[in-house]
C-alpha positions in Angstrom: -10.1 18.4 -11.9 -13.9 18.4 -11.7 -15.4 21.3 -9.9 -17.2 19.3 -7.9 -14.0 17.5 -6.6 -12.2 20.6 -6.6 -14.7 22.3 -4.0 -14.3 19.1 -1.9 -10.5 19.6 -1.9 -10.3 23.1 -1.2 -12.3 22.6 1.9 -9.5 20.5 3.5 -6.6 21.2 1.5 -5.5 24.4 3.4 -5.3 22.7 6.5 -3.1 19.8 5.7 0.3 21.4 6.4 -1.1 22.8 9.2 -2.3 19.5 10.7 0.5 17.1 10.0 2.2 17.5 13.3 -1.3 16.0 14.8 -1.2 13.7 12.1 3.0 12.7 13.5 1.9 12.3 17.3 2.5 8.6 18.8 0.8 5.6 17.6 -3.1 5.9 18.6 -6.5 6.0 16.6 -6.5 7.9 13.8 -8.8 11.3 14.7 -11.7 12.1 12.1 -10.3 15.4 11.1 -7.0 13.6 10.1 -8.5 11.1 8.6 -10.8 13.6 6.5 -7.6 15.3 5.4 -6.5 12.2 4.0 -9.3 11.1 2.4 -9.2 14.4 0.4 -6.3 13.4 -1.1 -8.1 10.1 -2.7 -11.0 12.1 -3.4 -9.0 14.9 -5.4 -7.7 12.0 -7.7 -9.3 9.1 -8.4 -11.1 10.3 -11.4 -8.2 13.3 -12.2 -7.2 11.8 -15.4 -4.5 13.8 -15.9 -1.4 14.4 -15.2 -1.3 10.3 -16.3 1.8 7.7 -16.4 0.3 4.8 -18.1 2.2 1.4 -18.5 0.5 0.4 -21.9 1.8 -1.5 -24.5 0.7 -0.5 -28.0 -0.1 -3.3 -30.2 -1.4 -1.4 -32.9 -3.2 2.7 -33.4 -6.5 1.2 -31.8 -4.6 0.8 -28.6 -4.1 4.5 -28.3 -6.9 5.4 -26.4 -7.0 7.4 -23.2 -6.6 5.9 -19.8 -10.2 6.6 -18.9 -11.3 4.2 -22.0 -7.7 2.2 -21.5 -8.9 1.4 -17.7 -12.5 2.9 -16.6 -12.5 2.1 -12.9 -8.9 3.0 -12.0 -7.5 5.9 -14.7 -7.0 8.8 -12.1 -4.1 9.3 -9.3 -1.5 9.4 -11.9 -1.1 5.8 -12.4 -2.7 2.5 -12.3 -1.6 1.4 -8.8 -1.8 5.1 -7.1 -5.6 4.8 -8.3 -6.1 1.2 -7.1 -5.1 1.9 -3.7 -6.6 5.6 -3.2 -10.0 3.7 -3.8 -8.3 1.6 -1.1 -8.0 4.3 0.6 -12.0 5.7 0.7 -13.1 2.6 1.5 -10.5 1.9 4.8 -11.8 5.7 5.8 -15.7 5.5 4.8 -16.1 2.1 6.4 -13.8 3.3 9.9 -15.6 6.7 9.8 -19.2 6.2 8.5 -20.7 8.9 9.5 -17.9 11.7 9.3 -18.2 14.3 6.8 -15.9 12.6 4.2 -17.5 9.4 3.8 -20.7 10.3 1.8 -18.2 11.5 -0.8 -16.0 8.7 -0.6 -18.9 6.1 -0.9 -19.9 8.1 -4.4 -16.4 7.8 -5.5 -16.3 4.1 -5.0 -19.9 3.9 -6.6 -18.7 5.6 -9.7 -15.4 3.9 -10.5 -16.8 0.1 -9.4 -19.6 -1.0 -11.6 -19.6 -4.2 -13.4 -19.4 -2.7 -16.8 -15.9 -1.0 -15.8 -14.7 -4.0 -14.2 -15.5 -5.9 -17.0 -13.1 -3.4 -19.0 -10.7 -3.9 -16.5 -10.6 -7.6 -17.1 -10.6 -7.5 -20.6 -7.5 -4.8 -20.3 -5.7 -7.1 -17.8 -5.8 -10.0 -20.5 -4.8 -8.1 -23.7 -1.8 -9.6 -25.5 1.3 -8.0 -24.1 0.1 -7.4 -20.4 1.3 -10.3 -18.8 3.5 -8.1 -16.5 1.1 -5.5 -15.9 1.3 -4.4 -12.3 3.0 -7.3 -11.3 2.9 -7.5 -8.3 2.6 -4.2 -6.5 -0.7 -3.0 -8.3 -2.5 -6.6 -8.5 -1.5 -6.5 -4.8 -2.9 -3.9 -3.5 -6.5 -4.6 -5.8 -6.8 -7.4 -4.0 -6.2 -5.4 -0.6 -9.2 -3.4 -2.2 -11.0 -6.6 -2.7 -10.3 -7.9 1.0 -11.1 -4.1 2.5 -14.6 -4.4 0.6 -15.3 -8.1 1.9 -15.1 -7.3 5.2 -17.4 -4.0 4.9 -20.8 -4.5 6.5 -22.4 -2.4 4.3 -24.9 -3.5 1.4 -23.5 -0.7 -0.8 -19.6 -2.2 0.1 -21.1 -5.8 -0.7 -22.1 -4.9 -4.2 -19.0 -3.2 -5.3 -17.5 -6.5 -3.5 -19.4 -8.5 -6.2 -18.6 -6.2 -9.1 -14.7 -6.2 -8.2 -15.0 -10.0 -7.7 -14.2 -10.8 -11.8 -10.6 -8.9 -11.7 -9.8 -9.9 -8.0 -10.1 -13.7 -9.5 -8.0 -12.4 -12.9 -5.2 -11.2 -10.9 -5.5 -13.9 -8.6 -5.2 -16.3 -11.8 -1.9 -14.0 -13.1 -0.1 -14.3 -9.9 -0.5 -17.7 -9.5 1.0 -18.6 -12.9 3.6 -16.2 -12.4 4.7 -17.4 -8.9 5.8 -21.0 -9.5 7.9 -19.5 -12.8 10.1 -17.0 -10.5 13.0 -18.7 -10.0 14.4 -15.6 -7.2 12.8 -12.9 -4.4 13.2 -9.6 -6.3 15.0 -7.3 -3.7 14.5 -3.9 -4.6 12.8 -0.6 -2.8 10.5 0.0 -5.4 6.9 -1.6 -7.2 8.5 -4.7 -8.5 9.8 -5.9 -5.2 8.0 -9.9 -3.9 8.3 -9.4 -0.1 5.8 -6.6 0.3 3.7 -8.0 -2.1 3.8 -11.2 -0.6 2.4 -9.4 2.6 -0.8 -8.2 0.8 -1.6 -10.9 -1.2 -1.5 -13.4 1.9 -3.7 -11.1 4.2 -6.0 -11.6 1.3 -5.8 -15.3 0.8 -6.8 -15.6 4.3 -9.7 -13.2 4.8 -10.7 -14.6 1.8 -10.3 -18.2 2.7 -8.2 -19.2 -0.7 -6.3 -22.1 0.7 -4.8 -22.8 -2.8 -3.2 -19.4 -3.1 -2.0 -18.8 0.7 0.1 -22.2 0.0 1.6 -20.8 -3.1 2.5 -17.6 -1.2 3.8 -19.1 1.7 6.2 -21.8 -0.2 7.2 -19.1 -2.1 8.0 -17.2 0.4 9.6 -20.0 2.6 11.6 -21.0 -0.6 12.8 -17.4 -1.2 13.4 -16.2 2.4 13.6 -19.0 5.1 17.4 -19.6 4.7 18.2 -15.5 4.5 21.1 -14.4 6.9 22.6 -11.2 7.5 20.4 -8.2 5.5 22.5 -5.7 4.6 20.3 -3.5 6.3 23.2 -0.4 6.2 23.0 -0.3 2.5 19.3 1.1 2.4 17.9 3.1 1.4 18.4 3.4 -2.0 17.6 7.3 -3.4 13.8 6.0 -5.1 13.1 3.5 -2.6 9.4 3.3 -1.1 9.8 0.2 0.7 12.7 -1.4 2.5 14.2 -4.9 1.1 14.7 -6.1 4.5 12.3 -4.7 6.9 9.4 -6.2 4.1 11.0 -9.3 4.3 10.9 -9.7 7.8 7.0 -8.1 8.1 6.2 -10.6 6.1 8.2 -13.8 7.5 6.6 -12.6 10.8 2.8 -13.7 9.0 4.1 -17.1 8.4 6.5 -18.2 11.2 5.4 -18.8 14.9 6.5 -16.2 17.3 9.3 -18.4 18.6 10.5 -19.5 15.5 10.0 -16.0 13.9 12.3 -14.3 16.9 15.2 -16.8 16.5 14.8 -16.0 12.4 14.8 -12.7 12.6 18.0 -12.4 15.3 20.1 -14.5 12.1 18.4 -12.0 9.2 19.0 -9.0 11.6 21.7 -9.4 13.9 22.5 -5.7 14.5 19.3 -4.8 15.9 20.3 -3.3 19.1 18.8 -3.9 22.6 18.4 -0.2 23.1 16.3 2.7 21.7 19.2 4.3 19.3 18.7 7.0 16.8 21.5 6.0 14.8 20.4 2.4 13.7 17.8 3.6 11.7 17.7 6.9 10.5 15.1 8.6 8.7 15.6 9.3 5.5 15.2 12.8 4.1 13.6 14.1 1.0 15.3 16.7 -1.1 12.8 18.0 -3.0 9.1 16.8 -2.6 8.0 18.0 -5.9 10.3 15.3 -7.8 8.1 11.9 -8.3 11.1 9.8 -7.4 12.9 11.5 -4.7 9.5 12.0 -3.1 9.3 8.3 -2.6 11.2 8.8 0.5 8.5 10.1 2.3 6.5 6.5 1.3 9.8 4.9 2.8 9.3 6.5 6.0 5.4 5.6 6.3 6.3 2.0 5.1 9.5 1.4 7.3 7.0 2.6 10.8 4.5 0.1 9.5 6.8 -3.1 9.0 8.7 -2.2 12.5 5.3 -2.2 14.3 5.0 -5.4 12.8 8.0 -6.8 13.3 7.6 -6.0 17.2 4.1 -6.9 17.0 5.4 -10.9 16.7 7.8 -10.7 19.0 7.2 -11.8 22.7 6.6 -8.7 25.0 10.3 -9.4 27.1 12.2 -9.2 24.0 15.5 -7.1 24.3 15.1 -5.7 20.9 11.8 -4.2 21.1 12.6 -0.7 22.4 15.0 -0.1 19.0 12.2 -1.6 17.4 9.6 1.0 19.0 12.1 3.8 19.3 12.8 3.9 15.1 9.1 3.2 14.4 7.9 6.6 16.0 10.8 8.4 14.6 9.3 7.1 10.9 6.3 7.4 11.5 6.3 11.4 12.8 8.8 12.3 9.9 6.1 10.2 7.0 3.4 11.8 8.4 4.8 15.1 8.4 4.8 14.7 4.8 1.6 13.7 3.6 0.8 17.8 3.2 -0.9 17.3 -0.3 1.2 20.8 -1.3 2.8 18.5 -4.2 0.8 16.1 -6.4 3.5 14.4 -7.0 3.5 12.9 -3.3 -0.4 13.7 -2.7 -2.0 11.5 -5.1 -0.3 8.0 -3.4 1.3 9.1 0.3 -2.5 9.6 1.7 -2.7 5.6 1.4 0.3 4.9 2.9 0.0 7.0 5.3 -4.1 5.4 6.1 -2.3 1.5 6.1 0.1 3.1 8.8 -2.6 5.1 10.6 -5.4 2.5 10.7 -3.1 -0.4 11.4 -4.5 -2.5 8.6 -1.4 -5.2 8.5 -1.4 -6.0 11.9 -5.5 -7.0 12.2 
């Protein structure tokens, strides 16, 4: 790690642990010094190249190349996804918080990873032979929740890294749209690979950005793989690795595209058993083992993720509705236990739960 970064994170890192049960109150505006210990999170990673898991396929020897040469704006955070969406990350907190202490810092970041000459490299290491999966969908997601974050930032600086990202939000746009009317069925699993969540972020983007074309694509797709769904096996989550929940992403996303009406009757045939009472025991929140292993830390993510898609779900629902109080109830009981989490003490966790954590925080899917 730089030392400049390092300074930066020592400053903050100390009291993470001791703030997270601020952090794990009830649902409210995000505080600055919460928000500044998240943002030291991004800021101690986006350009750590190392420890680095890469998905790179070799071609030949020239493709060995470090991931700072491999990709120039998003190498650090461990992987290419954790980096797109801890620059996420700076920009949600430096635009909400403009003049805290963090956001100066955060702004340099942004400057130095988004200049058209690594873009360009970006692009050109999006459309090498061999990458046609590439952080499909989860990554290419989330850059274009990047893209749409730096859109709608009134800021001349935000507006030119809009322009510069512009290039590889249009190439991922162009992937995903090739790829869509080719998958024949939803993938359902708790981790990157899984449509629903995906879904979710790419069609906040196609309407803030005003891309009819692609928010027809995702929504047919979506009413194609989801519409007719019945019965979620909700009691078989999680699985031990899972981030995100097959169901509760289905339904935050269904809730974008059907009316409120029509999205309560759906969601009573997808989820029958949710009860009309605030009970512990539907939902419980799942526990993490050992933070310091990569994949069993990803139930921490699963916590943050699960508060954010049952706000959502209750969000569409009309305010009389007998299932909002389990609805509530099991959102604050995720949301305290993720955001108890997000302590930075393992890197493992620290260099990605910071973002989920900020979606959560700052309510970003329910605008």
């Amino acid at each position: 790690m730089k030392p400049a970064v390092l300074a930066a994170w020592l400053l903050v890192a100390a009291p993470l642990a001791a703030g997270a049960q601020e952090m794990a109150g009830p649902a409210g505006p995000l505080s600055e010094e919460a928000a500044a210990r998240f943002a030291a999170l991004a800021l101690a990673c986006v350009h750590q190249e190392y420890p680095n898991k890469i998905a790179h396929v070799l071609g030949s020897d020239a493709d060995v190349r470090p991931p700072r040469v491999l990709t120039p704006a998003f190498f650090g955070c461990y992987d290419w996804h954790s980096s797109v969406h801890g620059h996420w990350l700076l920009a949600r907190l430096a635009r909400t918080y403009p003049d805290a202490p963090f956001a100066r810092p955060a702004r340099a970041a942004l400057a130095r990873s988004l200049t058209p000459a690594n873009v360009a490299a970006e692009v050109r290491y999006l459309a090498g032979p061999g990458r046609a999966s590439f952080e499909r969908p989860y990554g290419l997601a989330w850059l274009l929740q990047l893209g749409a974050e730096l859109r709608e930032w009134d800021s001349e600086q935000a507006r030119e890294w809009s322009a510069a990202l512009r290039p590889l939000e249009d190439a991922a746009v162009s992937r995903l749209s090739e790829w869509l009317p080719k998958l024949s069925k939803p993938i359902r699993v708790g981790e990157h690979d899984q449509t629903a969540f995906a879904f979710g972020l790419m069609l906040d983007w196609a309407r803030g950005r005003g891309h009819k074309a692609f928010e027809s694509l995702v929504v047919s797709r979506a009413n194609a793989f989801y519409l007719a769904d019945r019965g979620c096996p909700l009691v078989w989550e999680p699985s031990g690795h899972d981030f995100l929940s097959p169901c509760l992403a289905e339904a935050d996303l269904m809730r974008r595209i059907l009316p409120g009406d029509k999205f309560a009757a759906w969601l009573e045939a997808f989820l029958p058993g949710i009860p009309t009472r605030d009970d512990p025991a539907w939902l419980e929140v799942a526990v993490v083992t050992d933070p310091s292993d990569p994949k069993l830390a990803h139930l921490d993510g699963l916590n943050l993720s699960r508060a954010w898609m049952l706000e959502g779900i209750a969000s569409a629902l009309p305010p009389g509705d007998r299932r909002l109080p389990a609805l509530r109830g099991a959102a604050t009981r995720h949301r305290e236990a993720g955001l108890r989490a997000v302590t930075g003490e393992h890197y493992e966790g620290g260099h990605w739960l910071g973002s989920f954590a900020v979606y959560l925080t700052t309510q970003r899917g329910l605008r």
